[in-house]
N, C-alpha and C positions, 0 to 999 in steps of 0.2 A: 786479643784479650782486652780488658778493659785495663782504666789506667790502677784501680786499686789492685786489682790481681798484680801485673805489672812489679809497683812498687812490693808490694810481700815476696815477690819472687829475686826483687834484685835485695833485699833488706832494708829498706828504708822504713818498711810497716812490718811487724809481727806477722810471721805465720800462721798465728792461728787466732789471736783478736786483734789485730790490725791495730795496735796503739804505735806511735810514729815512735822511729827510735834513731839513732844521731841526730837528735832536735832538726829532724825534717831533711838533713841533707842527704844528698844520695849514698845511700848505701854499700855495704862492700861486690857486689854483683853475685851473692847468692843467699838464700832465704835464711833468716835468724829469728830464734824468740828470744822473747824477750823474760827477763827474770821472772812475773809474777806465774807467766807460764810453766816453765821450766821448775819452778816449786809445785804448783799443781801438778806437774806430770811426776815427779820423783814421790808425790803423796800419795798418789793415786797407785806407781807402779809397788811402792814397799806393800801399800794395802793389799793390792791384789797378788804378792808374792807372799802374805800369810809375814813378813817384818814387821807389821807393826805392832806398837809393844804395849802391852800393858800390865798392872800392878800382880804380884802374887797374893792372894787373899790371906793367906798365910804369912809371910815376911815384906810385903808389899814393894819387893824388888822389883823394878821393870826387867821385863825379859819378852822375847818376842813368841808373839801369839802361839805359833805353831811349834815353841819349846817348852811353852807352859807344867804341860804333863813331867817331859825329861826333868825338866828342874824340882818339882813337885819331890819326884819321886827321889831324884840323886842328892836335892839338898835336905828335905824333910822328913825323907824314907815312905813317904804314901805311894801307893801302888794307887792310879786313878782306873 
């Protein structure tokens, strides 16, 4: 393998953008991301689990996408 593969694999570079992480020193001997990743992946998995939240048009509560209807109906009484 090359040496950048290498370092992502021992964690001295990001797994998945390769930005250096322990400011360049060697790593703990297995692959790590790094935080900016690790918030993209948690944004990414709520979105595609239907979690993410947005306002009710009606009381402009946040509530999450895929409860919308429930909440409609159980706090407002509309039947959608």
């Amino acid at each position: 393998m090359g040496e950048i593969a290498d370092m992502m694999l021992d964690g001295t570079m990001c797994q998945q953008c390769g930005v250096w992480m322990h400011e360049g020193e060697d790593g703990p001997g297995f692959p790590q991301t790094c935080s900016d990743c690790r918030q993209s992946n948690n944004r990414a998995e709520h979105v595609a689990a239907g979690q993410e939240k947005i306002a009710c048009p009606i009381c402009k509560k946040r509530v999450k996408k895929v409860g919308l209807q429930d909440h409609q109906r159980d706090a407002h009484g509309q039947a959608s």
